[in-house]
LOROMI-646850 format. One record per residue (C-alpha): x, y, z. Coordinates in steps of 0.1 Angstrom, whole numbers, always signed. Last residue first. Layout:
node x:X&y:Y&z:Z $
...
***
This chain:
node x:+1337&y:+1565&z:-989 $
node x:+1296&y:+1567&z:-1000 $
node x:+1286&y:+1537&z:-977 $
node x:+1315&y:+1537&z:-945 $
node x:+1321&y:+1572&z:-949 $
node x:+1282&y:+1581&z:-944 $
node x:+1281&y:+1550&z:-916 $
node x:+1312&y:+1574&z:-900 $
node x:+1293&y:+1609&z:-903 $
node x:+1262&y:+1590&z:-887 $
node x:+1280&y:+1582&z:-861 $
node x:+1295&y:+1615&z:-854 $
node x:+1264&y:+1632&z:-854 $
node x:+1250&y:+1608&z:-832 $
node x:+1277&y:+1608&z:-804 $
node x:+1276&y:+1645&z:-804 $
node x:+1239&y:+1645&z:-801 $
node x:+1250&y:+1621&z:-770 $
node x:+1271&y:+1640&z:-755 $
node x:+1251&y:+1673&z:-753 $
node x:+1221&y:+1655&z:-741 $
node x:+1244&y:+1641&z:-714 $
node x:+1256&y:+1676&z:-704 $
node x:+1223&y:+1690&z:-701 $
node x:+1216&y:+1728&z:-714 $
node x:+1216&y:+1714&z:-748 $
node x:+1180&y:+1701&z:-747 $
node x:+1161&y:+1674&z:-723 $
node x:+1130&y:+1657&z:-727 $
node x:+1128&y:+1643&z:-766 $
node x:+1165&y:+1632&z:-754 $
node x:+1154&y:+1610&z:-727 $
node x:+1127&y:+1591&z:-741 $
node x:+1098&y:+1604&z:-732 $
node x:+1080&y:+1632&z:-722 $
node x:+1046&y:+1628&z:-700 $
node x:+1017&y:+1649&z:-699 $
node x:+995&y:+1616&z:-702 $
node x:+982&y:+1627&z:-738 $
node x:+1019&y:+1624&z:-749 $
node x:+1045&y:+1653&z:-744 $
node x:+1068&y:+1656&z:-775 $
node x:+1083&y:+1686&z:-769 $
node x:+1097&y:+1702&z:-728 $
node x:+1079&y:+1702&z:-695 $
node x:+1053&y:+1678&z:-699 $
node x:+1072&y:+1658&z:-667 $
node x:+1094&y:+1630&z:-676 $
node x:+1097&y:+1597&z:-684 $
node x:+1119&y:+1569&z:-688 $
node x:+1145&y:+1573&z:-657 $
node x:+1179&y:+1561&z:-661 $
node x:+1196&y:+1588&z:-679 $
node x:+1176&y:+1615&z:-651 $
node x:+1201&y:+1604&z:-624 $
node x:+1234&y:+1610&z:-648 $
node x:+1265&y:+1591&z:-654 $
node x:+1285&y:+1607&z:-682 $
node x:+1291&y:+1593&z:-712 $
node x:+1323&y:+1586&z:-730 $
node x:+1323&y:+1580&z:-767 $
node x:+1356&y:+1564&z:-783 $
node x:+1361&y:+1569&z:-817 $
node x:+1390&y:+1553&z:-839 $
node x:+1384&y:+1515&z:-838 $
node x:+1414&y:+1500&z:-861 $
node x:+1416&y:+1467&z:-838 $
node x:+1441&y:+1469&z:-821 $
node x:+1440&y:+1503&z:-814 $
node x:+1400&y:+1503&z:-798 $
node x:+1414&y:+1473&z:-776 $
node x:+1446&y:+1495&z:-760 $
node x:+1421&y:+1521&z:-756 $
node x:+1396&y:+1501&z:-740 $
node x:+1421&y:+1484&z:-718 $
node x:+1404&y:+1483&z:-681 $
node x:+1386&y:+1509&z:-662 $
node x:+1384&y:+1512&z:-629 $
node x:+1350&y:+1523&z:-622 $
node x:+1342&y:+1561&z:-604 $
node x:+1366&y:+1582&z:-622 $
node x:+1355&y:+1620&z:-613 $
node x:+1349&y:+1646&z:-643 $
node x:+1351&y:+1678&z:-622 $
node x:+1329&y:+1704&z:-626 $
node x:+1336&y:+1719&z:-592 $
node x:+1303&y:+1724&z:-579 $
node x:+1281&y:+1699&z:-600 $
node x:+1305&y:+1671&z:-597 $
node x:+1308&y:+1649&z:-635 $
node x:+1302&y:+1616&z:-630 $
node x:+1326&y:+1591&z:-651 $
node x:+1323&y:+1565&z:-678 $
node x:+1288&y:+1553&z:-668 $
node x:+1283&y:+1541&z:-706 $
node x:+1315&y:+1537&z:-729 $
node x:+1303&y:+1540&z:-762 $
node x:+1326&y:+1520&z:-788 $
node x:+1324&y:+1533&z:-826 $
node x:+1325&y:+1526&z:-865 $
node x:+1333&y:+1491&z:-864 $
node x:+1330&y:+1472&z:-894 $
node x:+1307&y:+1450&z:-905 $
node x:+1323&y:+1425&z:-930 $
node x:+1312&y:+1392&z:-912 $
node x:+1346&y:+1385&z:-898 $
node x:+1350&y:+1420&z:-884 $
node x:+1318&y:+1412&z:-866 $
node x:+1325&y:+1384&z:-851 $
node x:+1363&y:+1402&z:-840 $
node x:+1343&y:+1434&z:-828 $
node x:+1316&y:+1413&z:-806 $
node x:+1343&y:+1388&z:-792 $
node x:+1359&y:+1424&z:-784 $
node x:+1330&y:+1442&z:-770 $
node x:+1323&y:+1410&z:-743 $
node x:+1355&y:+1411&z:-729 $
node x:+1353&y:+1446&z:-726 $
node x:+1321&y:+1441&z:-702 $
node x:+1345&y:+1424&z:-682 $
node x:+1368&y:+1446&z:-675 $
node x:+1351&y:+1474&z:-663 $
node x:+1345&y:+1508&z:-682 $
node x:+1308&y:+1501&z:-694 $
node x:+1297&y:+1489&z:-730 $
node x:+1279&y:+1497&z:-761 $
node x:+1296&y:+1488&z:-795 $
node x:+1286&y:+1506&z:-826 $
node x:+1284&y:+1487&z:-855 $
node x:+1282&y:+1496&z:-893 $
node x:+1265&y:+1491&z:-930 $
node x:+1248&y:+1460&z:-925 $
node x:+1227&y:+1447&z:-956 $
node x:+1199&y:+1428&z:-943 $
node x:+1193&y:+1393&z:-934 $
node x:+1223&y:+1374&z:-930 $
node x:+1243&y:+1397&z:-908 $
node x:+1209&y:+1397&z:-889 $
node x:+1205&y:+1364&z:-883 $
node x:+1238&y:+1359&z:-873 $
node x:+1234&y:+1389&z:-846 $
node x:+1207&y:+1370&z:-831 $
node x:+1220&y:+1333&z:-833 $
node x:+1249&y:+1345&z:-813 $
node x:+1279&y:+1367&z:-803 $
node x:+1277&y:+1388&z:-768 $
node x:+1251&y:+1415&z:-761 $
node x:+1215&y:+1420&z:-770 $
node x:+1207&y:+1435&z:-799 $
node x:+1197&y:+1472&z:-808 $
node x:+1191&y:+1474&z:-847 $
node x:+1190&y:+1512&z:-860 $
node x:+1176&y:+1513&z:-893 $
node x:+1189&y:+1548&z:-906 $
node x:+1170&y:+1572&z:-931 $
node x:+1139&y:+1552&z:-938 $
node x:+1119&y:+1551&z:-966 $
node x:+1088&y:+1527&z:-963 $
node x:+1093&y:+1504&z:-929 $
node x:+1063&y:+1480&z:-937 $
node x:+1076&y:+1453&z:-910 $
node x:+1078&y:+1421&z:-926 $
node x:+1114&y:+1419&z:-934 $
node x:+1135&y:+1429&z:-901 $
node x:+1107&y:+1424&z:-871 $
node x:+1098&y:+1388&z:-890 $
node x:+1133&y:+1380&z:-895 $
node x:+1142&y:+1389&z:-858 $
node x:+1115&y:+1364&z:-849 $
node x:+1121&y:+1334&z:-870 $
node x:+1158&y:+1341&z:-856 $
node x:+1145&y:+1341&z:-819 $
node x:+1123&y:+1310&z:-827 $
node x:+1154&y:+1290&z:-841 $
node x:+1174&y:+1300&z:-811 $
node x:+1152&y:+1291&z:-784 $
node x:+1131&y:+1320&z:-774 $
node x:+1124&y:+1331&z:-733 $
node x:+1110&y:+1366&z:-748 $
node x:+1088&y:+1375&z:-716 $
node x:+1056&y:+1386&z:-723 $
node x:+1039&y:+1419&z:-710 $
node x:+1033&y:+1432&z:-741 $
node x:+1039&y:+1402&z:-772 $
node x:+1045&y:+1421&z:-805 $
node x:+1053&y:+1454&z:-789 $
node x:+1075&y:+1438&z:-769 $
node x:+1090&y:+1422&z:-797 $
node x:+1097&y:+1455&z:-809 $
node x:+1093&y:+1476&z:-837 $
node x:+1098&y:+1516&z:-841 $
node x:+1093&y:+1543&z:-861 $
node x:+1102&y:+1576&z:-855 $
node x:+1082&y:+1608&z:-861 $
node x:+1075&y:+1616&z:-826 $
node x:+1067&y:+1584&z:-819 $
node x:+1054&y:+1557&z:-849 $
node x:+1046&y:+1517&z:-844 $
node x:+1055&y:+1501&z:-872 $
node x:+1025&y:+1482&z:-893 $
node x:+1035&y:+1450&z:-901 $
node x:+1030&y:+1431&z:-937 $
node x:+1000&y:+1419&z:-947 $
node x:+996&y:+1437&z:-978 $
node x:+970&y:+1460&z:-963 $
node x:+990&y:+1466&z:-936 $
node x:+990&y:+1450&z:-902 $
node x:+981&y:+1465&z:-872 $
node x:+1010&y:+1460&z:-841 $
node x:+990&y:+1479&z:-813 $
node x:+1005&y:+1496&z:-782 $
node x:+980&y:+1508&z:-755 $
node x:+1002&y:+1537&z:-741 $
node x:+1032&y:+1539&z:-758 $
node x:+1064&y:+1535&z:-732 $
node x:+1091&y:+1542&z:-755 $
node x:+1121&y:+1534&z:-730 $
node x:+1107&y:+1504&z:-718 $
node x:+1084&y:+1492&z:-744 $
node x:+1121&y:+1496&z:-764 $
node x:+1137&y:+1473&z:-743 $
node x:+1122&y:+1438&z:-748 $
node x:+1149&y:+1428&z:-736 $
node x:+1154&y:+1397&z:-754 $
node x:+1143&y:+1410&z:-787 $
node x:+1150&y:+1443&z:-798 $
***
């Protein structure tokens, strides 16, 4: 999470501090038992304008120095297209899958595929492709309604051996970062965040994406263990 910084965003801890640990190494920032690293943690309120050198220097930093212990999944969320980033990264750590994030248009496919073919070149493969703002779903007649055109995803996801396509709804309370203390993992504010600590399987996005997740994690299973 460098360019963003996104994860301040969504994980908005009040007075974050990066310590580091007795060996020198980073101390993770924890919420509701996950931990988490950012460069907007690093640097709040800074904007990550890094040259390419810098930005690897960086993503090194976040990836090696950071005291992570035992970890179930290292989830790495970088920012799209093909570059010194995602390099970095290949090069750094042992990647066991990808999942692709993108919207129904066009042009965000564009971007997917260049991502899908560097990647495929790198020995990452491909476990999924989200679809975000796929359709809305009508309240009275339940109705999944089309609101994008969508181009080729299906036609890209054959091509190139992608077998799960996750669609997710578009939803006013997916876009907000914080809720009301009315569910777990309320802070000292009274507020609930991110989205899935606030919501349970009565909400047709939390069901989605606890679907997405298990299936993931099934397909990084087959992808190490076979």
């Amino acid at each position: 999470d460098v360019y963003g910084p996104s994860l301040p965003y969504l994980v908005p801890i009040k007075d974050p501090k990066v310590t580091p640990s007795p060996a020198g190494a980073m101390v993770p920032l924890v919420h509701n038992n996950v931990k988490l690293m950012s460069y907007g943690y690093l640097k709040p309120n800074d904007y990550a304008a890094l040259r390419g050198p810098l930005a690897s220097s960086m993503v090194k930093q976040m990836l090696c120095m950071t005291e992570w212990g035992d970890l179930d999944y290292l989830l790495i969320d970088m920012p799209p297209g093909t570059g010194d980033v995602h390099m970095t990264v290949a090069q750094s750590v042992s990647v066991h899958a990808c999942v692709m994030i993108t919207t129904p248009q066009q042009l965000s496919l564009v971007d997917v595929e260049k991502g899908i073919r560097v990647f495929d070149k790198l020995n990452i493969p491909t476990v999924a492709v989200v679809e975000n703002m796929s359709y809305f779903m009508c309240g009275k007649c339940d109705t999944k309604h089309t609101i994008f055109h969508r181009g080729p995803v299906e036609q890209m996801l054959k091509q190139f051996g992608v077998t799960n396509l996750i669609r997710l709804p578009m939803d006013p309370d997916f876009s907000r970062t914080s809720f009301p203390s009315v569910s777990r993992g309320a802070d000292e504010s009274g507020e609930t965040y991110p989205f899935v600590t606030a919501h349970d399987e009565s909400n047709t996005v939390w069901r989605e994406l606890k679907s997405a997740a298990e299936l993931i994690a099934r397909e990084v299973s087959a992808t190490r263990f076979g």
